[in-house]
PAKOL-199115 format. One record per residue (C-alpha): x, y, z. Coordinates in steps of 0.5 Angstrom, whole numbers, padded with zeros to 4 digits, always signed. Each point is the difference from the previous one (the first is absolute). Layout:
! PAKOL-199115
XYZ
...
This chain:
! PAKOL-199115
+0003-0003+0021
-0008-0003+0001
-0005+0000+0004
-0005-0004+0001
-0007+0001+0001
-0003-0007+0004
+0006+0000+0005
-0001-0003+0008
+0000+0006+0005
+0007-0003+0002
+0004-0002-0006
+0004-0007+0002
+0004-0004-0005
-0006-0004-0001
+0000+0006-0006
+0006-0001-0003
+0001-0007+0000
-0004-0008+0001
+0004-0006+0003
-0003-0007-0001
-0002-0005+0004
+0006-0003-0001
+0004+0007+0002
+0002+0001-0007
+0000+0008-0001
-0003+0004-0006
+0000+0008-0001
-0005+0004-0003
+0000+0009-0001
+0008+0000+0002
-0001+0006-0004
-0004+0004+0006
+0005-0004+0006
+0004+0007-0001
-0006+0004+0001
-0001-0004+0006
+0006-0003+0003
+0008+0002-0005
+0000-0004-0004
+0009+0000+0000
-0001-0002+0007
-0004-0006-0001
+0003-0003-0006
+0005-0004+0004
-0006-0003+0004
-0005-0001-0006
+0007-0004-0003
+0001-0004+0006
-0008-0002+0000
+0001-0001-0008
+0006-0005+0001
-0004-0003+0005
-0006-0002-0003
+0004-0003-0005
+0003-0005+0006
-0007-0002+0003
-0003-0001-0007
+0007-0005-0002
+0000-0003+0007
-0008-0001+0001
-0001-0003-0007
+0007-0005+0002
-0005-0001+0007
-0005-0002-0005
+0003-0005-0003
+0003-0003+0006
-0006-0001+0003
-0003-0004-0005
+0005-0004+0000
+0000-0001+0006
-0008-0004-0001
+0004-0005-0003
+0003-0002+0007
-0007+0001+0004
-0004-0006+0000
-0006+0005+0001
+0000+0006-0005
-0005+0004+0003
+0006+0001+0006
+0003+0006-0004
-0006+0002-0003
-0001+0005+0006
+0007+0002-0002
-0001+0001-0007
-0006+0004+0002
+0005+0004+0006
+0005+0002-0005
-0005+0003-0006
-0003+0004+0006
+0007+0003+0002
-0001-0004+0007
+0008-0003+0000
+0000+0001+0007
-0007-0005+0002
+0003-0004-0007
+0007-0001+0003
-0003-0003+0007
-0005-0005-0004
+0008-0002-0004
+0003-0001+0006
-0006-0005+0003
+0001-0004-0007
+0007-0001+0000
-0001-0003+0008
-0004-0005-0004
+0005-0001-0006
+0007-0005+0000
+0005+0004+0004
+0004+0000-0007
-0005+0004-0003
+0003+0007-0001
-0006+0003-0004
-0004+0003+0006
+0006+0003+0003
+0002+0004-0007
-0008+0001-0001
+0001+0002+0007
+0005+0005-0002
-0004+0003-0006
-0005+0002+0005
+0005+0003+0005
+0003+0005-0006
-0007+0002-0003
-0002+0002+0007
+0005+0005+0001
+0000+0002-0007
-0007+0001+0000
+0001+0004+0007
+0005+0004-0003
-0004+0002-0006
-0005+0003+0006
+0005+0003+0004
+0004+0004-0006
-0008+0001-0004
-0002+0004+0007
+0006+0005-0001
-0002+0002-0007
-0007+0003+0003
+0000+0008+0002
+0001+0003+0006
-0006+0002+0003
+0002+0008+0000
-0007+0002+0000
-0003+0007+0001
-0006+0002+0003
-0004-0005-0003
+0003-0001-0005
+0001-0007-0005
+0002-0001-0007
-0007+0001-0003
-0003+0006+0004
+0007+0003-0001
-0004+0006-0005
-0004+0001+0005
+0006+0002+0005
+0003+0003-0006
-0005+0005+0001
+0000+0000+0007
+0008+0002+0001
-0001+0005-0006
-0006+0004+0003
+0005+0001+0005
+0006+0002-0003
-0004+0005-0003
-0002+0002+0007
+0006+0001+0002
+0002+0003-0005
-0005+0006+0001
+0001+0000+0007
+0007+0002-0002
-0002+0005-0005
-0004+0003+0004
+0004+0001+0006
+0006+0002-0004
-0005+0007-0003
-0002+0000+0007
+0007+0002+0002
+0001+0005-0006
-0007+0003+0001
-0002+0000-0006
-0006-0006+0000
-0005+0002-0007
-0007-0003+0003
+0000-0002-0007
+0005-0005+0000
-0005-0006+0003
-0003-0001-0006
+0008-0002-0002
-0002-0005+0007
-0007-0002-0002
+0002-0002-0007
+0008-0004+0002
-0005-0005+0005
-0004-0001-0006
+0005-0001-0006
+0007-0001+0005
-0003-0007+0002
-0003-0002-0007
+0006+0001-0003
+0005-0003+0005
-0005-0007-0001
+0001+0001-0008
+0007+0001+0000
+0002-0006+0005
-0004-0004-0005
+0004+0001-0005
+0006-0001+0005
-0004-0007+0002
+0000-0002-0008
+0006+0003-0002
-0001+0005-0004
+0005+0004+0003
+0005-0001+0007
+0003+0004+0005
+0007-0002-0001
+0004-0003+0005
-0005+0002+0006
-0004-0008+0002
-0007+0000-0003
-0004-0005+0003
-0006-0002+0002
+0002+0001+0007
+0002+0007-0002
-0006+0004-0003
-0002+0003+0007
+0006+0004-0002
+0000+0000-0008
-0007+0003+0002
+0001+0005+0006
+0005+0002-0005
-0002+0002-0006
-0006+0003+0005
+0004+0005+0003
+0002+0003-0007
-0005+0000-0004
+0001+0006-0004
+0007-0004-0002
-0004-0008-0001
-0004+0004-0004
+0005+0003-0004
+0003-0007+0000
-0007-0003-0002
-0001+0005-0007
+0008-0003-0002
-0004-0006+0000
-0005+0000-0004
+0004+0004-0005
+0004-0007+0000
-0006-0004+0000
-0003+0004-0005
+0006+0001-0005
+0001-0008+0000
-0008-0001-0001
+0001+0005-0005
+0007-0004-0003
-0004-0008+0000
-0006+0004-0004
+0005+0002-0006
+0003-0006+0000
-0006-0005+0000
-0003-0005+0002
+0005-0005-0003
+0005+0002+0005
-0004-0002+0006
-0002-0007-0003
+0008-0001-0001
+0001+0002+0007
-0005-0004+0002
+0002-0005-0003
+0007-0001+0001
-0002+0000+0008
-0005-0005-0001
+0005-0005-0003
+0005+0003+0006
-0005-0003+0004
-0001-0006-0004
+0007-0002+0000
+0001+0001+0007
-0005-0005+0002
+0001-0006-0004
+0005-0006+0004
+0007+0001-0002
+0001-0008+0002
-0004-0006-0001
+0000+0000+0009
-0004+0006-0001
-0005-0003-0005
-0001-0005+0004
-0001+0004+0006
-0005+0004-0003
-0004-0006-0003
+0000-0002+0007
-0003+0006+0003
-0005+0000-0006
-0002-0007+0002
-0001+0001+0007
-0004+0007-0002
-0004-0004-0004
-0001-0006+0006
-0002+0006+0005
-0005+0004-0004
-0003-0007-0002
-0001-0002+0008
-0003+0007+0001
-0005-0001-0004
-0002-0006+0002
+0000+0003+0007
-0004+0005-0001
-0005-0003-0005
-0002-0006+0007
């Protein structure tokens, strides 16, 4: 589990995917999606969006090449220039009524619009099914107080500050009953509102970063109002838990030392050539794909910076 620093004050599907202006979609910190959503729920969708884009790229570049076959039958071929311009927008709805006005034009026999006409109705409902499904991937707005994704260490603080509130008071009203109170015991109060809210915040970031889990109990961004009122509550308990950590911590630090730097650089390494690997094409449509993004990049940057350069 992750959390990012520069997140929206809601988190939508914006943050874990990107679609194009075509509709094709492409994912991205699918490793934070079940910090965020559960990642086993969203696998069928994620699946159907992937299969999906496969479908639009096909038929959108089959589209493309049917439309400039379709110049050959045009006496003007700035008709389908618009078109042309429409589709590379992802505009297939305003694309198919400009086909529709030239196949009026054409012969009867002339199928090419109706088909054209076809594509354009299939892209526009892939794309907006692409939309409907990207939109069930973005979390539910279960917000405490004044709670987002970033500020959710400051609600940390807030909820543990009166888990251990609660805790005193329940404490305290329990001595009361027995009437044996010691004064001497809110010092014990004064230093728990100091050090239960530090170290409930330390130990839901190492639960944040994966350093350690709660088992089969959900730990998500949404549920850190309760992680931190929790470890807040039983503070003596959370700092028992936290000294396992550091003797944790320190005993592996004290392990990479003995064994060298050249154990982290073979680690390092290897997960490098992970990563390398899991980012080159595996098929020649892929690589084509991507030498298309690059070139339209290029074009973009190109244009702004004769943009801002008038």
């Amino acid at each position: 589990m992750h959390t990012k620093s520069n997140l929206n004050s809601a988190i939508s599907w914006q943050y874990f995917a990107q679609i194009s202006k075509i509709g094709e979609v492409s994912f991205k910190n699918l490793s934070d999606l079940d910090w965020y959503i559960d990642a086993q729920e969203s696998t069928h969708t994620i699946g159907k969006i992937r299969d999906r884009s496969t479908t639009i790229y096909e038929l959108f570049t089959k589209t493309k090449a049917q439309i400039f076959q379709l110049k050959s039958h045009l006496n003007d071929h700035q008709q389908i220039v618009p078109v042309e311009t429409l589709v590379n927008q992802g505009a297939y709805d305003d694309a198919y009524i400009l086909v529709a006005n030239i196949g009026t034009k054409l012969a009867a026999s002339n199928l090419l619009p109706n088909t054209i006409k076809q594509n354009l109705f299939a892209l526009s409902r892939l794309k907006r099914q692409q939309m409907i499904d990207l939109h069930t991937l973005s979390p539910p707005s279960k917000l405490f107080m004044w709670t987002s994704p970033n500020l959710s260490m400051l609600e940390v603080l807030f909820w543990a500050v009166f888990g251990v509130i609660t805790n005193l008071l329940v404490n305290s009203a329990e001595y009361l009953r027995k009437q044996n109170f010691n004064p001497l015991e809110r010092w014990v109060a004064y230093t728990k509102l100091i050090y239960g809210p530090i170290l409930a915040l330390v130990m839901v970031m190492a639960i944040m970063f994966g350093w350690f889990d709660i088992g089969p109990y959900e730990a998500r961004v949404w549920t850190l109002p309760l992680i931190g009122f929790i470890f807040g509550y039983a503070s003596r308990r959370t700092a028992s838990l936290f000294d396992k950590l550091i003797e944790k911590v320190l005993g592996a630090a004290a392990n990479s030392i003995n064994e060298g730097p050249q154990k982290i650089y073979e680690e390092r390494t290897k997960l490098l050539r992970a990563l390398k690997s899991a980012a080159e094409p595996k098929s020649i449509d892929e690589i084509k794909r991507q030498a298309k993004e690059l070139a339209h990049g290029l074009v973009e940057s190109e244009l702004a910076k004769k943009d801002t350069s008038k």
